[in-house]
C-alpha positions as CSV (number, residue, x, y, z in Angstrom):
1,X,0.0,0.0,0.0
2,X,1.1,3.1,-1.2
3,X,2.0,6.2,1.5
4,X,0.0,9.1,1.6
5,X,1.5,11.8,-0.3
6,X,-0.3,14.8,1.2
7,X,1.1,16.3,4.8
8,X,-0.6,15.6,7.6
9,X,-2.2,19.0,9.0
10,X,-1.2,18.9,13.0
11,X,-2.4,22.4,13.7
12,X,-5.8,20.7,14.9
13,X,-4.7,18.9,17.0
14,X,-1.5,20.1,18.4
15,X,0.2,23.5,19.0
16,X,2.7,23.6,16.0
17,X,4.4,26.8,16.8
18,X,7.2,27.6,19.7
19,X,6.1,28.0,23.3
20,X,6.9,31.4,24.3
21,X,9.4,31.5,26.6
22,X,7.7,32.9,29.4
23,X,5.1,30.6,29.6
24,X,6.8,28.0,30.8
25,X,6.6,30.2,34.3
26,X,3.7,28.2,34.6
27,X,4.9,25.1,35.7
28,X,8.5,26.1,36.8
29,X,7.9,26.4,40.4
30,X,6.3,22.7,40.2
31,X,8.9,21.1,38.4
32,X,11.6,23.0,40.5
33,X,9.9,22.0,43.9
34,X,9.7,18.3,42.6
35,X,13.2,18.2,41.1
36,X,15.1,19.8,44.4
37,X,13.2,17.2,46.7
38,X,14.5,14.1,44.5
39,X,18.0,15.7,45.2
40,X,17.3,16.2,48.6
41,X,16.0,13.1,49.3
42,X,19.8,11.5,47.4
43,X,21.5,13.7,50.6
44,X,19.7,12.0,52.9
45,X,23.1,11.5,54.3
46,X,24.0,14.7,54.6
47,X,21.6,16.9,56.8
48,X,23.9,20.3,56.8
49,X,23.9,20.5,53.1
50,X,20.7,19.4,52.7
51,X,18.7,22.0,54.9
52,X,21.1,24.8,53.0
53,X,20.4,23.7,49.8
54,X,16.8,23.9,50.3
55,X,16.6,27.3,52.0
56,X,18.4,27.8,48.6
57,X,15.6,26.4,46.6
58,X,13.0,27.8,48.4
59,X,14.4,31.3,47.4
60,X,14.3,30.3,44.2
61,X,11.1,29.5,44.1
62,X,10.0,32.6,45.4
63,X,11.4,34.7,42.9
64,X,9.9,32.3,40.2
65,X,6.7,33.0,41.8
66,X,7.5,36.6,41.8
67,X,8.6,36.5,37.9
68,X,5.4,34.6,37.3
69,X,3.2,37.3,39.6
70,X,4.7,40.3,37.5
71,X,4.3,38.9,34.2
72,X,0.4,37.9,35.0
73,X,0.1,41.9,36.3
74,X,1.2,43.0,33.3
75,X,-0.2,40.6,30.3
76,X,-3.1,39.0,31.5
77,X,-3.5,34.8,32.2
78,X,-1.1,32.8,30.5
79,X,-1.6,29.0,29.3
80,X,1.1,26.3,29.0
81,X,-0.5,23.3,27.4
82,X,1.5,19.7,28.5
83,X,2.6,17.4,25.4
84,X,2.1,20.6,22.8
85,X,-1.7,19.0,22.9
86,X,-4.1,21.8,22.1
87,X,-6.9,22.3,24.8
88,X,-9.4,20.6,26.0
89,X,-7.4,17.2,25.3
90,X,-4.2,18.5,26.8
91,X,-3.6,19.3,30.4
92,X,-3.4,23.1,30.9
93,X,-1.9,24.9,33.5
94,X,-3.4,28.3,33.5
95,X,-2.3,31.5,35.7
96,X,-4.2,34.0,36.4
97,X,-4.2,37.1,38.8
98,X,-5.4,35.0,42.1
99,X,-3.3,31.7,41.5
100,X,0.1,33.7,40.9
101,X,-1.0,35.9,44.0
102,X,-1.9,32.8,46.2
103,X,1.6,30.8,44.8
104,X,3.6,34.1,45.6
105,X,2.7,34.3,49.3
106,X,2.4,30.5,49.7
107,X,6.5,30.6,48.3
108,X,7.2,33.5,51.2
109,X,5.4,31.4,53.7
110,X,7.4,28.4,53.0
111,X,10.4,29.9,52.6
112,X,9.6,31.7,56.4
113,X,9.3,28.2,57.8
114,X,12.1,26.8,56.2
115,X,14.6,29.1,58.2
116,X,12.7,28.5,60.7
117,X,13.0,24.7,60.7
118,X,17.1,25.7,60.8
119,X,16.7,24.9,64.3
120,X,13.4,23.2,64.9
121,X,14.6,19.9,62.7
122,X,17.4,18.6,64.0
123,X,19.3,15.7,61.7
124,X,17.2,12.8,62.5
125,X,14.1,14.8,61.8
126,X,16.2,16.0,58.3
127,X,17.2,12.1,57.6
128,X,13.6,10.9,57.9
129,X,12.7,13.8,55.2
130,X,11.6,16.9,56.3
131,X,13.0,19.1,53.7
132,X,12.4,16.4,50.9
133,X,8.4,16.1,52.2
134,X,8.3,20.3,52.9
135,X,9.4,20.4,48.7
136,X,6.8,17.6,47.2
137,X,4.1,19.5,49.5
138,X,5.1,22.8,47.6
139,X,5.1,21.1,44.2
140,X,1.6,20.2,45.5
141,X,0.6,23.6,46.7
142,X,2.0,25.2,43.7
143,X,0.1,22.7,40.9
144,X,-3.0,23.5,42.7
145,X,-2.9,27.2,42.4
146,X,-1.4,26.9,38.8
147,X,-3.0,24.3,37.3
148,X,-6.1,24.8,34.8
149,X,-8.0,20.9,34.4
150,X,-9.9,20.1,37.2
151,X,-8.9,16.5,37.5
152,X,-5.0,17.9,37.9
153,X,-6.3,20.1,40.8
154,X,-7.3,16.4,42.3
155,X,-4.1,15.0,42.0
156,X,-2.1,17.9,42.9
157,X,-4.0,17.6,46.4
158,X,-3.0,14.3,46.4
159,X,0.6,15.3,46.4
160,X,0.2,17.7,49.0
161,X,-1.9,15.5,50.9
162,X,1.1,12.3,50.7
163,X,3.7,14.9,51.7
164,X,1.6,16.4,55.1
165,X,1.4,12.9,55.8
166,X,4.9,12.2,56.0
167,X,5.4,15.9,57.2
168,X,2.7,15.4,60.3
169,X,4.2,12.3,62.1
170,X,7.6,13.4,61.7
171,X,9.1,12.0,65.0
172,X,6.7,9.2,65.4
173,X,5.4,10.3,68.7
174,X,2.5,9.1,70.3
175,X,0.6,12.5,70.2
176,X,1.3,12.5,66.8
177,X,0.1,9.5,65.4
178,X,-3.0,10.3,66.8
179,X,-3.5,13.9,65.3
180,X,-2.2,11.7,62.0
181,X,-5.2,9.3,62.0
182,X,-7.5,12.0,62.7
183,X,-6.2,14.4,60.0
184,X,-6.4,11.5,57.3
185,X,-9.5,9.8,58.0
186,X,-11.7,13.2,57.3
187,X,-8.8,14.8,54.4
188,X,-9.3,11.1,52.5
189,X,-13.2,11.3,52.7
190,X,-12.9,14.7,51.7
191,X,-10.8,13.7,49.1
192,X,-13.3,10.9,47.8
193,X,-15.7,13.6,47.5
194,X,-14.4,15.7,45.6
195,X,-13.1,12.1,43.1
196,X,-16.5,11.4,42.7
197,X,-17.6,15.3,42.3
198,X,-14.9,15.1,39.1
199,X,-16.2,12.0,38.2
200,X,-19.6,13.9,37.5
201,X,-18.3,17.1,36.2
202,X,-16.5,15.1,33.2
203,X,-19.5,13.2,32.8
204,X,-21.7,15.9,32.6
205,X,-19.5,18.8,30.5
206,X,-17.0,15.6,28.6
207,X,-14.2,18.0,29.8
208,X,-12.6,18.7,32.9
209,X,-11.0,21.9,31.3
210,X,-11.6,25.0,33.6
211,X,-11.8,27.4,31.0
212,X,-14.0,25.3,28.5
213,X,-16.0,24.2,31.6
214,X,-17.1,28.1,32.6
215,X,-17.6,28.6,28.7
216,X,-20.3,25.6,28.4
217,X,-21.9,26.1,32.3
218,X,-25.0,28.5,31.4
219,X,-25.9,26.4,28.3
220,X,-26.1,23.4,30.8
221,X,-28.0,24.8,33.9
222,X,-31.3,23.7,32.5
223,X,-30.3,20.4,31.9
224,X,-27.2,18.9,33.8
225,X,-27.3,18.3,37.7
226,X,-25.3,21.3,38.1
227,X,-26.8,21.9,41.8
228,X,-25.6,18.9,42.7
229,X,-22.2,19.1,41.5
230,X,-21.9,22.4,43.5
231,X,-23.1,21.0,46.5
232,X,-20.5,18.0,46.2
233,X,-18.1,20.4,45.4
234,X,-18.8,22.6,48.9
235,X,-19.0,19.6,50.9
236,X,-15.5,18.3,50.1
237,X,-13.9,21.8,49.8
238,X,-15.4,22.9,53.4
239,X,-14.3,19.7,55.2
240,X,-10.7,20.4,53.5
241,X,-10.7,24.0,54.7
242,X,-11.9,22.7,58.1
243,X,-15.5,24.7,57.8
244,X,-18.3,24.3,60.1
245,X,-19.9,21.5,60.8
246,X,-16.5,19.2,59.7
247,X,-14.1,21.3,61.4
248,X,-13.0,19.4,64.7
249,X,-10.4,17.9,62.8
250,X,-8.1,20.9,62.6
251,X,-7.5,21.5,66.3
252,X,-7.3,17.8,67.0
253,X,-4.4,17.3,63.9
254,X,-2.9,20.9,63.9
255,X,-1.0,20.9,67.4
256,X,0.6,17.5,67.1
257,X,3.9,17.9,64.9
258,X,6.3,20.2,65.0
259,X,5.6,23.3,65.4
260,X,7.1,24.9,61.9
261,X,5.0,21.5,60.6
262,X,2.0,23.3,62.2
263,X,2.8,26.5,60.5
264,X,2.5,25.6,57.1
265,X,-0.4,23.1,57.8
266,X,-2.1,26.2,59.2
267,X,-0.8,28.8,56.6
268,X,-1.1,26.8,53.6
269,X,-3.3,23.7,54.1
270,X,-6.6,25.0,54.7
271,X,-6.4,28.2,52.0
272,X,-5.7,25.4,49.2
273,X,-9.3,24.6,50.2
274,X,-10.2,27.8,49.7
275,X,-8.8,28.6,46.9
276,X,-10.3,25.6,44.7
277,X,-13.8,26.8,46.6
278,X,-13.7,30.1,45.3
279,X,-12.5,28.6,41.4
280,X,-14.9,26.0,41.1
281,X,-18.2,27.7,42.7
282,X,-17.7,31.5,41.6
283,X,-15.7,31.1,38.2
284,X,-16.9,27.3,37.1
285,X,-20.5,27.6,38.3
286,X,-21.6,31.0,39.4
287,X,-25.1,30.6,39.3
288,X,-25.4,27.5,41.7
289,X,-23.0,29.7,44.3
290,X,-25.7,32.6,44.0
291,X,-28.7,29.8,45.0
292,X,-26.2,28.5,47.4
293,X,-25.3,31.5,49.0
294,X,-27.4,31.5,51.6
295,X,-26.3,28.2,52.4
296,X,-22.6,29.4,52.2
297,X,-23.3,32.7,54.8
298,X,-25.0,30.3,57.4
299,X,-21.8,28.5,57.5
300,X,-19.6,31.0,57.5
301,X,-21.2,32.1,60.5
302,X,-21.1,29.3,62.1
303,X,-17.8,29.0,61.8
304,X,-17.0,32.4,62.2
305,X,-18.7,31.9,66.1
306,X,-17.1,27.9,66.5
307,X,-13.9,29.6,65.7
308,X,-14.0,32.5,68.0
309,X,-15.3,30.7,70.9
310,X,-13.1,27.8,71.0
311,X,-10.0,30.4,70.8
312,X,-11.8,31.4,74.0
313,X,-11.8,28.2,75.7
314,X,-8.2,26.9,75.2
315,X,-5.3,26.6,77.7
316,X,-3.0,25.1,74.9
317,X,-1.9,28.2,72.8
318,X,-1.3,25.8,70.0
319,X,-4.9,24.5,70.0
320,X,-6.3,28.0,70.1
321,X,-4.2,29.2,67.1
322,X,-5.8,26.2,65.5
323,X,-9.8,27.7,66.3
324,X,-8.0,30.9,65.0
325,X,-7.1,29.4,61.5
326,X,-11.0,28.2,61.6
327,X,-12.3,31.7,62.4
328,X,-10.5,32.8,59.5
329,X,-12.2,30.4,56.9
330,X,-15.5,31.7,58.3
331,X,-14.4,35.1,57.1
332,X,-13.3,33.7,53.9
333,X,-16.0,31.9,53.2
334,X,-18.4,34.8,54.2
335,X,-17.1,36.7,51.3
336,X,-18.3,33.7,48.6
337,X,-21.3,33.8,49.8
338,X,-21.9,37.8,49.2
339,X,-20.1,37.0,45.7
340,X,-18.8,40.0,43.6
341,X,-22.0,42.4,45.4
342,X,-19.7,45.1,47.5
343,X,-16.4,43.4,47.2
344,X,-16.9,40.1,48.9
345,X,-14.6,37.9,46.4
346,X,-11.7,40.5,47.0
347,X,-12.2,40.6,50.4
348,X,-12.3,36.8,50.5
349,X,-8.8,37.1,48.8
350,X,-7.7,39.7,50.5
351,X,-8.1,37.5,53.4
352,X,-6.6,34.8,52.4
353,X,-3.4,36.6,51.4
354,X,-3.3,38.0,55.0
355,X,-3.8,34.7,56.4
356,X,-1.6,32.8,55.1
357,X,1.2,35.3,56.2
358,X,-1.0,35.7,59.4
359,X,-1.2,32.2,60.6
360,X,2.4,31.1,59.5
361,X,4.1,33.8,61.5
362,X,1.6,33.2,64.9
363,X,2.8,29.7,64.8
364,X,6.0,30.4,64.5
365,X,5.5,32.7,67.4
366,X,4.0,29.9,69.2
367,X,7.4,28.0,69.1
368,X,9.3,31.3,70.2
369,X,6.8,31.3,73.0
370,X,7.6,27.9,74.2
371,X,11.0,28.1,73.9
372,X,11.1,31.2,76.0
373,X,8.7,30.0,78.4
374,X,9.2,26.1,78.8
375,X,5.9,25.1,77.0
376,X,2.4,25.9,75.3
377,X,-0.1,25.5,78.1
378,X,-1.2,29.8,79.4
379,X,-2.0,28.1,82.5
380,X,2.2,27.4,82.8
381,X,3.1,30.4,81.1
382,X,4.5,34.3,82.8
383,X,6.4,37.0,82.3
384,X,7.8,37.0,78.9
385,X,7.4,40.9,78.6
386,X,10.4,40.8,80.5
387,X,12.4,38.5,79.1
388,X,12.6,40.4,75.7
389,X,10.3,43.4,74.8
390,X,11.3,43.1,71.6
391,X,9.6,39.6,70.8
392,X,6.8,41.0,72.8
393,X,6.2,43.5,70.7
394,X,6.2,41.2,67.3
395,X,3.7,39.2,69.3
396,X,1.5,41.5,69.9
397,X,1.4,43.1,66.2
398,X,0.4,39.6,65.0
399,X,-2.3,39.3,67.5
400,X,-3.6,42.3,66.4
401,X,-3.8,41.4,62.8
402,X,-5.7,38.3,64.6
403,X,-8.1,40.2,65.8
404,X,-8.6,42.1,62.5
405,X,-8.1,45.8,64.2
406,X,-5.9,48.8,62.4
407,X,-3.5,49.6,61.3
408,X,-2.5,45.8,60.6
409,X,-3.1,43.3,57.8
410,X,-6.1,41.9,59.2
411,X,-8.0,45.1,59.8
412,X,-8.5,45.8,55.7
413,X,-10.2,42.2,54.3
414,X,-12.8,42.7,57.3
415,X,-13.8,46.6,56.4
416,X,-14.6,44.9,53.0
417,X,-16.3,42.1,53.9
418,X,-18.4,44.4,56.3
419,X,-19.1,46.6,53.8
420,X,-20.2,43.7,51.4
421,X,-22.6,42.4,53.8
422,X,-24.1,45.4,54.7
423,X,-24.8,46.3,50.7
424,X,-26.0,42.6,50.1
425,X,-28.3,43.4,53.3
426,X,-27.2,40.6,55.1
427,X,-26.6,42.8,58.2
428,X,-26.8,39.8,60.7
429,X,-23.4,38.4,59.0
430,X,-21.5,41.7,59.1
431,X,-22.8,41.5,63.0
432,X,-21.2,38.0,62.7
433,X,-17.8,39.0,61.6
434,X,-17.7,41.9,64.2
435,X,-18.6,39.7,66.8
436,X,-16.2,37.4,65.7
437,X,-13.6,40.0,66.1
438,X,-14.4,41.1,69.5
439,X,-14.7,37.3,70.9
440,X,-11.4,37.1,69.3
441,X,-9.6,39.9,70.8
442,X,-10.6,38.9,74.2
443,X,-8.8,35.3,73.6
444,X,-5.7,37.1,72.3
445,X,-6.0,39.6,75.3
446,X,-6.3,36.8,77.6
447,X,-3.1,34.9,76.1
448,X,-0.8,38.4,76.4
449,X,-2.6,39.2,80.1
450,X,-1.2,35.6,81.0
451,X,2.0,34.6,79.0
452,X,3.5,38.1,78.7
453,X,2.3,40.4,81.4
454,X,1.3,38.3,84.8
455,X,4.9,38.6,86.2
456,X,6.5,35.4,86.8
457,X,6.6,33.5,89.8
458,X,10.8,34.0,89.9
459,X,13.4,36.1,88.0
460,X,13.6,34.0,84.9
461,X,16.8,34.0,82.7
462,X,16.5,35.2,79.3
463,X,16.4,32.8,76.4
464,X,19.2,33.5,73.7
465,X,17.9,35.4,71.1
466,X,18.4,32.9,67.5
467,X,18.5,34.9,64.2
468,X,17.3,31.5,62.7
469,X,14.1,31.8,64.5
470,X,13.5,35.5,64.9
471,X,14.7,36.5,61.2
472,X,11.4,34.2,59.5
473,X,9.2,35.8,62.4
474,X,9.9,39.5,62.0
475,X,10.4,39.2,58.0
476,X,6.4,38.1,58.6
477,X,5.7,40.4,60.4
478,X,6.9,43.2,58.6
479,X,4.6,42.0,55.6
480,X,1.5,41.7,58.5
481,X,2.8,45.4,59.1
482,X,3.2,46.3,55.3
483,X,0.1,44.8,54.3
484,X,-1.8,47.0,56.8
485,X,0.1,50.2,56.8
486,X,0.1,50.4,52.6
487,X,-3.0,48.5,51.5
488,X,-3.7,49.9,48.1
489,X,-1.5,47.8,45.7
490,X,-2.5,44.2,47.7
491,X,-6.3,45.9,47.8
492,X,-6.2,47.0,43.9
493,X,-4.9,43.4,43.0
494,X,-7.0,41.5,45.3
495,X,-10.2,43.3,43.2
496,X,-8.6,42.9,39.6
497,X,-8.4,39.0,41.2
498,X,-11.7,38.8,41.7
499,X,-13.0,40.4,38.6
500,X,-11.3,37.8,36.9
501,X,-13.4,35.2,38.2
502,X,-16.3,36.8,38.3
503,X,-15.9,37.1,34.6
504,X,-13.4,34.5,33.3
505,X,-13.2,35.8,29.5
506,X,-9.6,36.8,29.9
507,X,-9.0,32.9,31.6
508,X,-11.0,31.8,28.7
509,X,-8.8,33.6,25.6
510,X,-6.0,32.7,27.0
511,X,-6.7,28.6,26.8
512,X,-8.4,29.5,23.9
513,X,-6.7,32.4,22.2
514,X,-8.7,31.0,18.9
515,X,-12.0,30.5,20.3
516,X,-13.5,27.0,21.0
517,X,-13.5,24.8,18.5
């Protein structure tokens, strides 16, 4: 049989022309994270080198993150297709606005804690992996705040989820394998959910494309279980972002490992959750978050109030800084239920920014404080005021951001969301986040009244001030500081964020530059 003599036309079914170079931003900080803990993991042996050399790549990685972040700003979403297959059929990873913003501050975080576990791993904790695990649960941070295909935001939280695994019961203690079991057991049901929510979405839209899925959503409403899907979708999102009523995970889990273990669970962890809430229900399916939303605000509040009061009722500071991190997703998820009405996606952003600066630094403080002061129960805690007024003073600048009063970080994302709920009408929810605030300064008031000001029994010696502890704690806390003092850059791109989702066209041209075909 004779060959065909005519050329085979590719261009419908692959990209036949050069990948601009910048595009390939897109999936740099996952194949660097990925790359440097396979090295890492080969120097097992060598726990000196190792640590360096990942402090190294974790600088690295922020300033890809950065590079990435700037060239979003200035030329909209950018697509890297994988295999040169051209959309839907190839797996896209897709940056826009809030995904560069949310890998950005996720890089800083980690790179915070990783100077930070300088001294809180010491060798055997580097030989059984730490920095090898802390790199494959960026790579899985990263690919789910980059990635475009719904089915790779799955497995991208299966790689994080394998790495805080392995990150969690670092040290095999007793306490920890307990926190382990619980922390799995309600992260792999939560997982199965959101399997089986995929497994509908592809059935239903024969893509699991984000951009051709928000194209193809209003043409289906009428006809496709779309309701459901959203549902599904909150259910397994919420219980990842420990939301009310599946929250009691998170303060069972979260004060178990290590304490710069907890800070990244508590800075990072939960806002993944978020972050594929707010993609899937307000860019993928708007229209069953606006039925929702009601649904979505009685949650919030709830959580808002669970939060708050169990802050109120703990004696372990660790614990409480856990109810903190779930007061926090209240607020966030107050502003996707209000939507784009008054601001509440950006302040929902705007929040999450803050928080995962926020949380990382106040458990990082929470190690300072036990070091200092010989644990983390307030009811053994006195008088560190006067073992250093300077750590007392970055203490008390985080728990003000806490608290969400000026002129810090937190104070900003909860004007907004007030303002949202009070132009949505939903008064009783902007009551909600107020109240949450007060209920929250009293706990943080009660924590400084105890550890820092009730004088302490005897003269106790100063702790040694380490750079390695103190340099990731007040580089956090001059962003907390920043964030609050000069709000207008973070506030202006937190709103271009969330105008992006709530109308994904630019997202959409840029998987499609063509149109659909």
């Amino acid at each position: 049989m004779a060959a065909p003599t005519s050329a085979v036309d590719l261009s419908a079914a692959l990209i036949t022309v050069p990948v601009p170079l910048g595009h390939w931003l897109a999936i740099l900080p996952v194949a660097h994270c990925i790359t440097l803990g396979a090295v890492l993991l080969m120097l097992r042996a060598y726990p000196r080198l190792q640590a360096w050399l990942a402090i190294s790549g974790l600088v690295l990685l922020a300033l890809i993150d950065a590079a990435l972040l700037a060239k979003v700003v200035a030329e909209g979403p950018l697509t890297m297709v994988m295999g040169r297959w051209l959309p839907p059929f190839g797996i896209a990873f897709t940056v826009d606005l809030f995904g560069a913003l949310m890998a950005f501050t996720s890089a800083l975080a980690a790179l915070a804690a990783g100077i930070y576990a300088l001294t809180d791993i010491g060798d055997s904790g580097r030989r059984y992996g730490f920095f090898p695990l802390l790199m494959l649960l960026m790579a899985g941070v990263s690919g789910a705040f980059l990635t475009g295909d719904v089915f790779n935001l799955y497995v991208w939280f299966e790689v994080l989820l394998i790495s805080s695994f392995g990150l969690i019961i670092l040290g095999s203690e007793r306490q920890q394998i307990d926190g382990a079991l619980k922390y799995a057991v309600l992260n792999l049901i939560a997982t199965t959910l959101f399997l089986v929510g995929v497994g509908i979405l592809y059935a239903v839209f024969g893509t699991l494309n984000m951009a051709d899925i928000a194209t193809r959503a209003r043409d289906l409403q009428a006809t496709a279980p779309l309701m459901t899907l959203a549902s599904l979708f909150l259910l397994a999102f919420a219980m990842k972002a420990a939301a009310f009523p599946v929250n009691f995970w998170l303060p069972a889990a979260y004060h178990t490992p290590r304490i710069v273990v907890s800070a990244l669970f508590a800075g990072l962890l939960t806002k993944v959750g978020i972050y594929a809430l707010i993609r899937v229900v307000v860019m993928l399916l708007p229209m069953e978050r606006q039925e929702l939303s009601l649904l979505i605000a009685f949650i919030a509040a709830a959580t808002i109030l669970v939060g708050a009061l169990g802050a109120l009722a703990e004696n372990d500071i660790r614990r409480l800084f856990g109810y903190v991190v779930i007061s926090g997703i209240g607020n966030m998820l107050a502003g996707v239920a209000l939507g784009g009405t008054g601001g509440g996606i950006s302040g929902a952003v705007f929040y999450a920014l803050h928080s995962m600066v926020l949380m990382t630094a106040l458990y990082l403080a929470a190690g300072e404080i036990a070091r200092r002061g010989g644990g983390f129960l307030l009811s053994g805690l006195s008088g560190l005021y006067r073992q250093s007024g300077g750590f007392t003073a970055l203490s008390l600048v985080l728990f003000l951001a806490a608290c969400g009063l000026p002129p810090f970080s937190g104070f900003w994302p909860k004007v907004i969301l007030v303002k949202a709920a009070l132009d949505s009408g939903a008064w009783w929810l902007a009551a909600v986040i107020l109240a949450g605030g007060f209920l929250t300064t009293i706990a943080f008031g009660r924590l400084f009244l105890l550890a820092y000001w009730r004088p302490a029994p005897m003269a106790a010696k100063p702790a040694a001030a380490l750079w390695r502890t103190g340099l990731p704690l007040a580089a956090l806390t001059a962003l907390v500081v920043g964030f609050g003092i000069l709000p207008e850059k973070l506030l202006a791109l937190s709103q271009s964020a969330a105008a992006g989702l709530a109308d994904p066209e630019a997202y959409v041209h840029s998987v499609f530059p063509g149109g659909i075909r």
